[in-house]
C-alpha positions as CSV (number, residue, x, y, z in Angstrom):
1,X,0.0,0.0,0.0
2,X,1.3,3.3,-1.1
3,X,1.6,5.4,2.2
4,X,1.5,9.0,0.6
5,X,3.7,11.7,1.6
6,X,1.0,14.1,1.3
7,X,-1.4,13.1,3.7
8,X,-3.9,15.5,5.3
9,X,-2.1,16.4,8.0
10,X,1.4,16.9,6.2
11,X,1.4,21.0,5.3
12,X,1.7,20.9,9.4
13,X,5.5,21.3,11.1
14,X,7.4,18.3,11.2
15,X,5.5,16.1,8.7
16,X,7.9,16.0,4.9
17,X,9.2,12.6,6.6
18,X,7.0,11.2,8.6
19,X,6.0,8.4,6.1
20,X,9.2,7.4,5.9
21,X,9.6,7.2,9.8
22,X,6.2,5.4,10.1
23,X,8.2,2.3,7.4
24,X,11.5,3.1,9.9
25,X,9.1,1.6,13.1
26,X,7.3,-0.7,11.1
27,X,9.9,-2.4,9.2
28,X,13.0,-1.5,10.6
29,X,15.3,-4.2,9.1
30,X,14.0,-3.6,5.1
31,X,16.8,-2.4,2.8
32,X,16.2,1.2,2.3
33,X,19.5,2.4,0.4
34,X,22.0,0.7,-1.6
35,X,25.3,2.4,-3.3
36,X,28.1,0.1,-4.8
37,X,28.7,-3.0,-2.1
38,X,27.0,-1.1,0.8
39,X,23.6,-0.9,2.3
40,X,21.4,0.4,4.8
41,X,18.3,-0.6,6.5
42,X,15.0,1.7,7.0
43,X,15.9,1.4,10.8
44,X,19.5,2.0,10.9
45,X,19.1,5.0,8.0
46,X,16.7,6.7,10.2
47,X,18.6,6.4,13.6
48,X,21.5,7.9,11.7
49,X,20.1,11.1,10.1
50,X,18.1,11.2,13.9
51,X,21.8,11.3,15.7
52,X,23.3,13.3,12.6
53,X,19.8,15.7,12.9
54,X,20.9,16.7,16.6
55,X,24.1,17.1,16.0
56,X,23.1,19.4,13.5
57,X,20.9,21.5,16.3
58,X,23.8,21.8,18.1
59,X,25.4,23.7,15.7
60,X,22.5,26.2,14.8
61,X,21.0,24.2,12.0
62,X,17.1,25.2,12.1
63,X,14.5,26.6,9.8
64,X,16.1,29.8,8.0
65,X,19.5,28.1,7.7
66,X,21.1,26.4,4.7
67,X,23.7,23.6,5.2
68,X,25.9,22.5,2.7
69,X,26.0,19.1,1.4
70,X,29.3,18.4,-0.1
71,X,29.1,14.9,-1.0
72,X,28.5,12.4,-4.2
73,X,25.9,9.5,-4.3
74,X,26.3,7.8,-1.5
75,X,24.7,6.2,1.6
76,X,26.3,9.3,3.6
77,X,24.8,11.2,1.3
78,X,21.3,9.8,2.0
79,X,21.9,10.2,5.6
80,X,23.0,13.9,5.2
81,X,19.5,15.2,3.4
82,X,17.3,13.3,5.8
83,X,19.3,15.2,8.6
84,X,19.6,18.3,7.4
85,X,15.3,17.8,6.7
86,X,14.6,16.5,10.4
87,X,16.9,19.5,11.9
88,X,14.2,22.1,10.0
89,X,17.2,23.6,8.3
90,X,17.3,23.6,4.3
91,X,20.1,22.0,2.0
92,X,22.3,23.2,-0.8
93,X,24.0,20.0,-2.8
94,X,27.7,21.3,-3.2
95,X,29.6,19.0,-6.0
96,X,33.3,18.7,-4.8
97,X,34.3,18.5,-8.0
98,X,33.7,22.1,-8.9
99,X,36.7,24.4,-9.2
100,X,37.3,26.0,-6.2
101,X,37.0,29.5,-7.2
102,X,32.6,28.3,-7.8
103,X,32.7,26.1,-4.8
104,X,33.7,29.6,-2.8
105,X,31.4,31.7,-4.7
106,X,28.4,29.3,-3.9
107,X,29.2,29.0,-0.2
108,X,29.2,32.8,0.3
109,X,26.4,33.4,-1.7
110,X,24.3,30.8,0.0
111,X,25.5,31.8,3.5
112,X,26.8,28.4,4.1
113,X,28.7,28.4,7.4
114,X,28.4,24.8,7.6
115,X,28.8,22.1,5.5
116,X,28.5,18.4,5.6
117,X,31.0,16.4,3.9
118,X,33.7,13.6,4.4
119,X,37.0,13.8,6.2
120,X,39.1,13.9,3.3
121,X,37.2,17.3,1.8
122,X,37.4,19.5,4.9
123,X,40.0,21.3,3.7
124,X,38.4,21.9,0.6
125,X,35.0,23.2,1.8
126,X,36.6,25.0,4.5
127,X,39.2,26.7,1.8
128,X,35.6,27.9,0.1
129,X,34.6,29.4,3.6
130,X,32.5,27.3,5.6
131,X,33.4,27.9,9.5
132,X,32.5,24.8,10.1
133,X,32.8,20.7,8.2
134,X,31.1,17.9,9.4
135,X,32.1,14.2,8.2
136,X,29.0,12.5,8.0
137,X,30.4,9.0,8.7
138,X,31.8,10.1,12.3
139,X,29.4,12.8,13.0
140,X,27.3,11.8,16.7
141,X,24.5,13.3,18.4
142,X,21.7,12.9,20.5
143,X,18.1,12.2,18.3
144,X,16.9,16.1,17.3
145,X,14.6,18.3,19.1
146,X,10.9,19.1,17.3
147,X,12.6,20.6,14.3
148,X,9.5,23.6,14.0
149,X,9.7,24.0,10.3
150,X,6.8,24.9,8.8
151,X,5.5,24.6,4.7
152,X,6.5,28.1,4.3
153,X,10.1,27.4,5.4
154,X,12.9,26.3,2.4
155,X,14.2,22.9,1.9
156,X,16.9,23.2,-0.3
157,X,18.4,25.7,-3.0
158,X,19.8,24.6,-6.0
159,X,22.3,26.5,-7.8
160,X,22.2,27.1,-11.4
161,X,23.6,29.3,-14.2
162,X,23.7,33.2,-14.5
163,X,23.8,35.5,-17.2
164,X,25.6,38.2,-15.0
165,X,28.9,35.4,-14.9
166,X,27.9,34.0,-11.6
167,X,25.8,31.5,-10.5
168,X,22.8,31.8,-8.2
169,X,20.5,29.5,-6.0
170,X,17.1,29.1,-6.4
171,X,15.1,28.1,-3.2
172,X,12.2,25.5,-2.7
173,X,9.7,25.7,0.2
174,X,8.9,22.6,1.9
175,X,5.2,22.8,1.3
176,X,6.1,22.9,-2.7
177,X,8.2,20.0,-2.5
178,X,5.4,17.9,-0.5
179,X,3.0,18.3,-3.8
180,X,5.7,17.0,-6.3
181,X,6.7,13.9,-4.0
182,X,2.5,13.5,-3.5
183,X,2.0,13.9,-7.0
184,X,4.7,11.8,-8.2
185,X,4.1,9.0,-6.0
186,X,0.4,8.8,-6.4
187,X,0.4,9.6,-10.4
188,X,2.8,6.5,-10.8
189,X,1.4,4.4,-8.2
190,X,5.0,3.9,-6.2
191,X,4.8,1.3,-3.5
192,X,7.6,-0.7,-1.6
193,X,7.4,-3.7,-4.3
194,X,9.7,-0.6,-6.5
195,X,13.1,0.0,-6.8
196,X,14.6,3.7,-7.6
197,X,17.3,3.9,-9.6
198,X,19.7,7.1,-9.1
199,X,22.7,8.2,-12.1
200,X,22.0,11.6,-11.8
201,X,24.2,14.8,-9.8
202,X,23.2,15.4,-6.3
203,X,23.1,19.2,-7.8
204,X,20.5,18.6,-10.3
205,X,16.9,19.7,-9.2
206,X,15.2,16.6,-10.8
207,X,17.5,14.3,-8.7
208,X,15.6,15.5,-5.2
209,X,12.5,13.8,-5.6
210,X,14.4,10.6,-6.4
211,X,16.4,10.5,-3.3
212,X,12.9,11.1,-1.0
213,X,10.1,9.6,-2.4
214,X,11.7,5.8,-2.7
215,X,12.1,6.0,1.3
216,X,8.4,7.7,1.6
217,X,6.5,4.9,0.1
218,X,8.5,2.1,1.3
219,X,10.5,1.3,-1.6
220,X,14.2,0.7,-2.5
221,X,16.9,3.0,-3.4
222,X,19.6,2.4,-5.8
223,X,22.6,4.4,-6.4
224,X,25.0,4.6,-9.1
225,X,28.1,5.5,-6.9
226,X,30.2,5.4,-10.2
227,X,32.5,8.9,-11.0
228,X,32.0,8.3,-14.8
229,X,28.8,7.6,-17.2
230,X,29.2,3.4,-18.2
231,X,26.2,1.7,-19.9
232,X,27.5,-1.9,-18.7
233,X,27.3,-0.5,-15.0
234,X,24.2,1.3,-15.2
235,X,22.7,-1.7,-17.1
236,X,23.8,-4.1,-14.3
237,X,22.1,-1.9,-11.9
238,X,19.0,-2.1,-13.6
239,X,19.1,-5.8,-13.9
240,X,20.0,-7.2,-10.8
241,X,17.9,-5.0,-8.3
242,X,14.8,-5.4,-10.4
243,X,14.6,-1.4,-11.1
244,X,11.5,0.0,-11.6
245,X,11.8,3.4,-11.9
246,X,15.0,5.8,-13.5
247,X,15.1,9.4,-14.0
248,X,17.9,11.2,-16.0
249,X,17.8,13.4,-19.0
250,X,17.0,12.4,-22.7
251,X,20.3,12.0,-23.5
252,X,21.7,9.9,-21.0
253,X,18.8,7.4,-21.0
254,X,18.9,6.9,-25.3
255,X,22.5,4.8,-24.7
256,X,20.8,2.7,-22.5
257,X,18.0,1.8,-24.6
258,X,20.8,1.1,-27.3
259,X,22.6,-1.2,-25.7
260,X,20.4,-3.2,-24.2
261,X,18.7,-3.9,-28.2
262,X,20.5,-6.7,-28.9
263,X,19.5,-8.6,-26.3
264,X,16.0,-7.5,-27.1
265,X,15.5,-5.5,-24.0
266,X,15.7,-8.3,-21.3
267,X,18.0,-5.4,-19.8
268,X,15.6,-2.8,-18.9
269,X,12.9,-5.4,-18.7
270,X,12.4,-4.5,-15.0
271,X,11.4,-0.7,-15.7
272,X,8.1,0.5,-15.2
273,X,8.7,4.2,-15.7
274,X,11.5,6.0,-17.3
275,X,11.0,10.0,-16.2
276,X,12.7,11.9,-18.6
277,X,13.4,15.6,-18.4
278,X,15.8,18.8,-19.3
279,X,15.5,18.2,-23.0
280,X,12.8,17.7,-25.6
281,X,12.5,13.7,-26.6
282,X,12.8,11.6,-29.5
283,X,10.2,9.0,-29.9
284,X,12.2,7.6,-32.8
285,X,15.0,7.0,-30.3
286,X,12.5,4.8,-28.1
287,X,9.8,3.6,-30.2
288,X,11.4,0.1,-30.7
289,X,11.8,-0.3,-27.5
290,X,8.6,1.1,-25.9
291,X,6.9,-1.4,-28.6
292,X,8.7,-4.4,-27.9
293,X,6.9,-7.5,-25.9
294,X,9.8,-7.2,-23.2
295,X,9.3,-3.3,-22.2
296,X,6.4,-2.8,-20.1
297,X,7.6,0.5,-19.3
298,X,6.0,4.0,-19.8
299,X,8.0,7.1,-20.7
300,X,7.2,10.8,-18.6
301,X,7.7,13.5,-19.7
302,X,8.8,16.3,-17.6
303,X,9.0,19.6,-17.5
304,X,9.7,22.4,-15.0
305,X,12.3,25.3,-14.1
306,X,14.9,24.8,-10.7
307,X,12.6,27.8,-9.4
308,X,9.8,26.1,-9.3
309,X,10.3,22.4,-7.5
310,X,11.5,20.8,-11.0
311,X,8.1,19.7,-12.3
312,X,4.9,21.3,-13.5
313,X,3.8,19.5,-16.0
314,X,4.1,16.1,-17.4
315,X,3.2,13.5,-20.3
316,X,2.6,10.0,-19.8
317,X,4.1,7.7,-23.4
318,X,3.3,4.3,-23.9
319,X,3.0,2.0,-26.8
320,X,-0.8,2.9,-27.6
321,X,-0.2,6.8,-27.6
322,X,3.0,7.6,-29.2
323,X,1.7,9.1,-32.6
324,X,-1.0,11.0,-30.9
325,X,1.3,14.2,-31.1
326,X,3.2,15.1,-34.0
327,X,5.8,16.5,-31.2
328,X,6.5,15.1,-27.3
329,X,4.0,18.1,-25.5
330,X,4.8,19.2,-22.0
331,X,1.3,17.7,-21.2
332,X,-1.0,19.4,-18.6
333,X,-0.1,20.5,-15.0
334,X,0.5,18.7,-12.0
335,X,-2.2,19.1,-8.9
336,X,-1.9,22.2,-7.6
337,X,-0.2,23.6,-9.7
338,X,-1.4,26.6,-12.3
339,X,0.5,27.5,-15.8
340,X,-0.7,30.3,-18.0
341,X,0.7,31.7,-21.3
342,X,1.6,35.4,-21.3
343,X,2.1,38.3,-23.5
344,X,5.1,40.7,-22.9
345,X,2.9,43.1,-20.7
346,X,2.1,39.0,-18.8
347,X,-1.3,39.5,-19.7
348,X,-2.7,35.8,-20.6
349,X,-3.9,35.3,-24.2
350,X,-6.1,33.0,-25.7
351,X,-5.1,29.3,-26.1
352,X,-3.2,28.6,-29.3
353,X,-1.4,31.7,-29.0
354,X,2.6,31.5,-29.0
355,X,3.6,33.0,-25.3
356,X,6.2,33.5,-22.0
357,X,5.1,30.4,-20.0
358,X,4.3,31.4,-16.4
359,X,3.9,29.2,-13.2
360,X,2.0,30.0,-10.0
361,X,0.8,27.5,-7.5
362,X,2.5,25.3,-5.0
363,X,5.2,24.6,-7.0
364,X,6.8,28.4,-6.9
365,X,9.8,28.8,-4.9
366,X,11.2,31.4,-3.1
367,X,13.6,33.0,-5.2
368,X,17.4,33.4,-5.6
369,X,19.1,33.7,-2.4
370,X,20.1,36.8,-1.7
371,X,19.6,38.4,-4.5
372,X,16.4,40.3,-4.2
373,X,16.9,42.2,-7.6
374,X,16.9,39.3,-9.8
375,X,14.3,37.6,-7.7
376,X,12.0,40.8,-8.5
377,X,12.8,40.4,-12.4
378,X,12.1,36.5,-12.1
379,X,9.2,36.3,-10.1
380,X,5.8,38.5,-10.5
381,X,5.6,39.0,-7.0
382,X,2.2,41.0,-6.9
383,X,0.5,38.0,-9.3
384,X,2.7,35.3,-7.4
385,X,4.3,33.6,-10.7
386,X,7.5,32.9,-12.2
387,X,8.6,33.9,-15.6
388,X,10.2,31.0,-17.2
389,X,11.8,33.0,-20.5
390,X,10.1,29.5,-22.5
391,X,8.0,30.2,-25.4
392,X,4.7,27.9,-25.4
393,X,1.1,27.6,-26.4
394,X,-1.8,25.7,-25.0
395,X,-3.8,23.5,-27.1
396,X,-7.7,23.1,-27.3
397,X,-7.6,20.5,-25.1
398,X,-5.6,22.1,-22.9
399,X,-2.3,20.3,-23.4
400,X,1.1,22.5,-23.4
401,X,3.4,22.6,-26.5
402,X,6.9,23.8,-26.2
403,X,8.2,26.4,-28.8
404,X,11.6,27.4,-27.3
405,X,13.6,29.9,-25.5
406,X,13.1,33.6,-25.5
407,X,16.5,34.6,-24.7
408,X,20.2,33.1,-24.9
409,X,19.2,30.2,-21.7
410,X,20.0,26.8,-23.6
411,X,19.6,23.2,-21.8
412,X,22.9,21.2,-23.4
413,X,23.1,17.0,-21.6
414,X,20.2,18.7,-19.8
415,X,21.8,21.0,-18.1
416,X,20.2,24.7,-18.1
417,X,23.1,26.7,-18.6
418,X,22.8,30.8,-19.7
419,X,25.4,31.3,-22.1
420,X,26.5,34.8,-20.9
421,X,28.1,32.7,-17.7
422,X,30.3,31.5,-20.5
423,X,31.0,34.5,-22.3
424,X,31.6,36.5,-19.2
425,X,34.3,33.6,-18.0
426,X,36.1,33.7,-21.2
427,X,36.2,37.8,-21.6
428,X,38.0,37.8,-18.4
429,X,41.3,35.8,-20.2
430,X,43.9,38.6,-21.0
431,X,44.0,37.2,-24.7
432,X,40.0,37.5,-25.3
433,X,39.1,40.7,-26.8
434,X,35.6,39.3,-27.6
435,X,33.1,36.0,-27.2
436,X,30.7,34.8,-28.3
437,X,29.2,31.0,-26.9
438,X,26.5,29.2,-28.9
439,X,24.6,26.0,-28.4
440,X,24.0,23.7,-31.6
441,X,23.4,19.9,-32.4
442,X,23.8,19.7,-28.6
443,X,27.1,20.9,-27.7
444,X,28.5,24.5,-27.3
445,X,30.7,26.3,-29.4
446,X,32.7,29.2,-28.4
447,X,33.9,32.2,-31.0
448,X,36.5,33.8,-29.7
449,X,38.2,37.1,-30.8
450,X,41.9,36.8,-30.0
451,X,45.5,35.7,-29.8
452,X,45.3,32.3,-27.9
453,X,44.4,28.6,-28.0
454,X,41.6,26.3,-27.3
455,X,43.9,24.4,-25.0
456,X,44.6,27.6,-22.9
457,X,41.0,28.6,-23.1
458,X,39.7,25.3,-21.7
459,X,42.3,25.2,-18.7
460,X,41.1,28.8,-17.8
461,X,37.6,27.9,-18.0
462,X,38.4,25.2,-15.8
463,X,38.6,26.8,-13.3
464,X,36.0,29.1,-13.5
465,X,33.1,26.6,-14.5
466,X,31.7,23.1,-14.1
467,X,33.1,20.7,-16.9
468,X,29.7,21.2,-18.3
469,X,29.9,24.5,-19.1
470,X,33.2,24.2,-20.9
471,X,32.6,24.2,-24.8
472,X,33.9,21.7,-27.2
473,X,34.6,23.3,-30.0
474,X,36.3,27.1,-30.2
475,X,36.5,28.8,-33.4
476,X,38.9,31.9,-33.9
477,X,37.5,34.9,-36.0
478,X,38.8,38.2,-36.5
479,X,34.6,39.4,-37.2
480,X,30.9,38.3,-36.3
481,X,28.4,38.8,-38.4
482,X,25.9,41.3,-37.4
483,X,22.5,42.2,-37.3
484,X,20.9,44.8,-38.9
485,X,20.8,46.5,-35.6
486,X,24.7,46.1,-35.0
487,X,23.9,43.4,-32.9
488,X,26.0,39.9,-32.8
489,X,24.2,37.4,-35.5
490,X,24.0,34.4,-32.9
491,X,21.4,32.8,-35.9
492,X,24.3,33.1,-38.7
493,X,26.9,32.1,-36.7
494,X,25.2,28.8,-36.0
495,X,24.6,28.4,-39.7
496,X,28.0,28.6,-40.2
497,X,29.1,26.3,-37.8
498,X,30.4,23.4,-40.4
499,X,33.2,20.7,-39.0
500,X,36.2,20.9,-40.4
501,X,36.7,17.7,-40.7
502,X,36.6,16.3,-44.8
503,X,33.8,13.7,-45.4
504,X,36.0,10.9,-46.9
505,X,35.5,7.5,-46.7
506,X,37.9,6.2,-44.5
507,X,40.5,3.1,-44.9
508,X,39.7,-0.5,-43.5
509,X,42.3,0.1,-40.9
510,X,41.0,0.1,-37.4
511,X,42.3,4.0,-37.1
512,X,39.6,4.0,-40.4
513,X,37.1,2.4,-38.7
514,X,37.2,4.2,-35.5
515,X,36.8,7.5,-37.2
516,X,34.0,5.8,-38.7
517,X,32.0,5.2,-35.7
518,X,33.1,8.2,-33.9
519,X,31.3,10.2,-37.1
520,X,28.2,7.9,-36.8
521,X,28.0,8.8,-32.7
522,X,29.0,12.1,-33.0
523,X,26.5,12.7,-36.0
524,X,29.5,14.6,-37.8
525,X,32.4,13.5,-40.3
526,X,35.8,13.1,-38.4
527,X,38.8,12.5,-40.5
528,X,41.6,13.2,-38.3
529,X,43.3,10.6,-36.5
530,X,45.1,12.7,-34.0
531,X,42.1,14.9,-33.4
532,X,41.0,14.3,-29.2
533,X,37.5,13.1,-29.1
534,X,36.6,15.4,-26.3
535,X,37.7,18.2,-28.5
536,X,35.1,17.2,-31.2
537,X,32.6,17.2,-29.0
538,X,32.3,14.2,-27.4
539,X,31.0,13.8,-23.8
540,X,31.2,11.0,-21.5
541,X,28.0,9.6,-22.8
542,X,29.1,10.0,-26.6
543,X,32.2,7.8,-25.0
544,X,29.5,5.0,-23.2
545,X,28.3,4.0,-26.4
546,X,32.1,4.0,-28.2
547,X,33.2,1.5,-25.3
548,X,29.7,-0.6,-25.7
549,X,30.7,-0.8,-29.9
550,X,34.5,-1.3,-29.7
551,X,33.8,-4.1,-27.8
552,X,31.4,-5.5,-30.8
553,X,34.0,-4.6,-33.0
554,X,37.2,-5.6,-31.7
555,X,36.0,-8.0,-29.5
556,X,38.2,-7.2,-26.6
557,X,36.5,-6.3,-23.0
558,X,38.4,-2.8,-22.5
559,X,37.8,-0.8,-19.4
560,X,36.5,2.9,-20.2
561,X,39.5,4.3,-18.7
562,X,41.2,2.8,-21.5
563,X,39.2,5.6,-23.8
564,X,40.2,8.6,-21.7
565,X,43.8,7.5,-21.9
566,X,43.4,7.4,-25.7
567,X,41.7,10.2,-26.7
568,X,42.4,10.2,-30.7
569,X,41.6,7.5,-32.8
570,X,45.6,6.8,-33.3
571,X,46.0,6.2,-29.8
572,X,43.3,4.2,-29.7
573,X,44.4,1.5,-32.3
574,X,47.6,1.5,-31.4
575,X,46.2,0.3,-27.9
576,X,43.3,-2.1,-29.4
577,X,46.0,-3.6,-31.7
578,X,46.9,-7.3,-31.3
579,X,50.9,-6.5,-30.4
580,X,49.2,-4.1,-27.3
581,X,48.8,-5.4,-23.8
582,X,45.0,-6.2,-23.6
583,X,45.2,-4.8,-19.9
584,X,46.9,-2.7,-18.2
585,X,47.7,-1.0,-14.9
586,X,46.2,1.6,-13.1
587,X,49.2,3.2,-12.8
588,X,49.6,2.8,-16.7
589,X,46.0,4.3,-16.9
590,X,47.0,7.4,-14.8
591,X,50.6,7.8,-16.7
592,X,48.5,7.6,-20.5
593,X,46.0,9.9,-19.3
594,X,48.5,12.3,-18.0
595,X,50.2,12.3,-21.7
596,X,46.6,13.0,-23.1
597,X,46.5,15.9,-20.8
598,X,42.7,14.4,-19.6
599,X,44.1,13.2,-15.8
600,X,41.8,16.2,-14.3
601,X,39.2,15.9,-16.9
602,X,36.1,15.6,-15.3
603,X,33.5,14.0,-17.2
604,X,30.1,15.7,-17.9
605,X,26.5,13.5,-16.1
């Protein structure tokens, strides 16, 4: 029986976890969390974040305050939101892998005085200014005082990209958060007979409602407490814990679906819902297997800014539906929530009119943390909505259609990202005079105006920005094209983005047919054989499904840290051939990596 998280009583103080709590007392010995060879019962989880939860009382956590989380997936991590929840202080998920210069910026703009974290990153959280680091694993405590939060208090702030070069952290109430998880576990019937699946970043808003709502209705939860994207591992996941339920972006799911074809789908066989979000979908990309007598799985789609609890609308796919659209649509609203379509004056026009999309309900947030100016421009205080910048229309029978942006925000791996972060990052290089950063085919490509390299533009950007946020491709121009206006022609310089790699046919060499695939994955001819596959454009996922079809083709079972060490396609065959080692150490790993100047490349989720 699904005990919903939502219940009459749960807008009072104190109520986000009490579901979970009642399935601590009832069944304290279930499995609750899983993450690599490690596990935790609903009993021990709970006594944990209760000891963790006074701890953090002790310190001044309480509702008002936001404690950083600096960990990855993990069963600390698990332990460190359900703490931070029962002390009635909000969270803000910190990724440690961030250069340090954003991992500073984000604690003072949050006001995080404390963070929790592991041992061996104290001194990198408390570099970034927090006065205080607790390790999770060691922290102790007596069980927390009534934590007096209220619906109206925040739960977490997620930070996300700014056009003004920084980024900045929009808050969630608690009360807004308690409709998703009721709407999400009630609209997809989740019970304790299901098993969540995690892959995504402990920073990405559509991650939240995965780590909570598995341990509200009873269920299972599953991490992926791997540091890079591999289909064999994720797949493996799936398999043997039975998964029912994985949420991730377009892009990272499609591989998945891929590789698990030629065994006509007995991988993902398990699934009963894929929740897919941050990037429009391709039903020619799932149609196969969403057809297939082995997938009894339904697709959702989801949509919804950071700003406003990460989903206010949705669109159930299955087999019997997926021509009823000649596009994916947004769908309709969830409960409780209310989405209108705008003029520029956000007056509402009539339905099939093309429009600002605009949210009100229990799904708006609280704003960007201090930062009341932006906050103002964002949110229509006096008619309590949020102005997303996406260009929609509603249908006569009321379902929403997506048109695209209004302004230079592009999602890229799902990521919302505003390109004028970018371009403010790289204008602050001595040897940039001017940039411009532009999102196509789903990767970003930088045009620079100045006397220096990609390479010495990617290590400054590194550490200034997430890996995400670094482009792939950089093009050097002494001119942009311009508008009539005198404005930068972002259109035409996207047209004339070609590759400049020729379209031959390659040789039969393996160096021949390895440029081959890499043009059939990256959807682009490559020629060059010394050309680094990062710099084409490939992302860790591009790299999944390289690993999954060099294995088909060469027949070898090569580790991916084989690819990052050989990042051309001459390195690579030199590796695959028959005379080379067919394993190697991971010292050899680390030294081949170093060569290929990728030892601190961090891998985009």
């Amino acid at each position: 029986m699904i005990l919903s998280p939502l219940m009459p009583e749960a807008l009072s103080a104190d109520a986000l976890l009490r579901a979970f709590e009642i399935h601590a007392a009832s069944t304290p010995d279930q499995t609750a969390v899983i993450a690599g060879n490690a596990t935790l019962s609903y009993g021990d989880l709970d006594s944990r974040a209760n000891r963790l939860a006074g701890h953090l009382q002790a310190l001044g956590a309480r509702p008002g305050v936001f404690v950083g989380i600096g960990l990855n997936r993990s069963i600390e991590l698990i332990v460190a939101l359900l703490a931070v929840v029962k002390s009635g202080a909000a969270y803000v998920p910190l990724d440690p892998g961030y250069p340090a210069a954003r991992l500073a910026h984000m604690v003072s703009t949050a006001g995080l005085d404390l963070v929790l974290s592991r041992s061996d990153l104290t001194t990198l959280f408390s570099e970034a200014g927090a006065k205080t680091v607790v390790d999770v694993a060691s922290a102790e405590g007596n069980d927390p005082v009534t934590p007096y939060a209220t619906p109206d208090d925040s739960l977490y702030a997620i930070f996300t990209s700014g056009s003004t070069g920084q980024p900045k952290a929009a808050s969630v109430f608690r009360k807004g958060f308690a409709n998703l998880l009721n709407w999400y576990a009630t609209e997809l019937s989740l019970g304790a007979e299901d098993c969540t699946l995690v892959i995504s970043s402990p920073s990405f808003d559509l991650t939240q409602k995965n780590f909570f709502t598995p341990l509200l209705t009873g269920g299972k939860l599953v991490l992926d407490d791997g540091s890079n994207y591999d289909i064999s591992r994720i797949s493996k996941l799936i398999l043997d814990h039975g998964v029912t339920l994985i949420n991730c972006t377009p892009s990272v799911f499609y591989p998945l679906v891929d590789a698990a074809a030629s065994g006509s789908y007995t991988a993902l066989a398990s699934l009963r819902f894929a929740i897919l979000g941050g990037e429009p979908i391709s039903i020619p990309r799932l149609r196969a297997w969403l057809e297939h007598p082995n997938s009894r799985a339904e697709v959702v789609n989801t949509y919804g800014p950071t700003e406003c609890t990460d989903i206010c609308a949705f669109h159930r796919l299955h087999r019997e539906n997926l021509d009823l659209f000649p596009f994916v649509p947004l769908g309709k609203e969830i409960p409780n929530v209310t989405v209108t379509i705008r003029d520029e004056d956000l007056a509402t026009i009539p339905d099939g009119q093309l429009g600002e999309l605009c949210i009100a309900g229990a799904g708006l947030g609280g704003g960007y943390l201090n930062d009341s100016e932006r906050t103002t421009r964002a949110f229509a205080l006096a008619g309590g909505i949020y102005r997303t910048g996406d260009l929609a229309r509603r249908l006569p029978c009321g379902t929403l259609e997506f048109r695209g942006r209004a302004d230079h925000q592009v999602k890229v791996n799902g990521f919302r990202i505003e390109l004028g972060e970018i371009e403010i990052a790289l204008d602050q290089h001595d040897a940039v005079r001017e940039a411009v950063v532009i999102a196509k085919d789903g990767r970003l490509i930088a045009h620079i105006k100045g006397d220096t390299s990609a390479a010495a533009l990617k290590e400054h950007l590194a550490t200034r920005l997430p890996a995400y946020m670094v482009p792939s491709e950089f093009h050097f121009t002494e001119t942009f094209p311009l508008t009539p206006n005198g404005k930068v022609d972002r259109l035409a310089l996207a047209e004339s983005n070609t590759s400049h790699a020729s379209s031959k046919t390659h040789d039969d060499t393996l160096t021949g047919r390895i440029l081959t695939l890499w043009s059939e994955v990256l959807e682009r001819p490559v020629s060059d054989p010394e050309a680094n596959f990062f710099d084409l454009g490939g992302t860790s996922i591009h790299l999944a499904v390289v690993h999954v079809r060099l294995r088909e083709l060469t027949g070898r079972d090569l580790a991916i840290t084989d690819l990052f060490a050989c990042p051309s396609a001459k390195t690579l065959a030199a590796f695959l051939s028959p005379q080379a080692p067919a394993a190697t150490s991971a010292a050899q790993d680390r030294a081949r990596m170093q060569r290929a100047g990728l030892a601190n490349f961090r891998r985009p989720r």
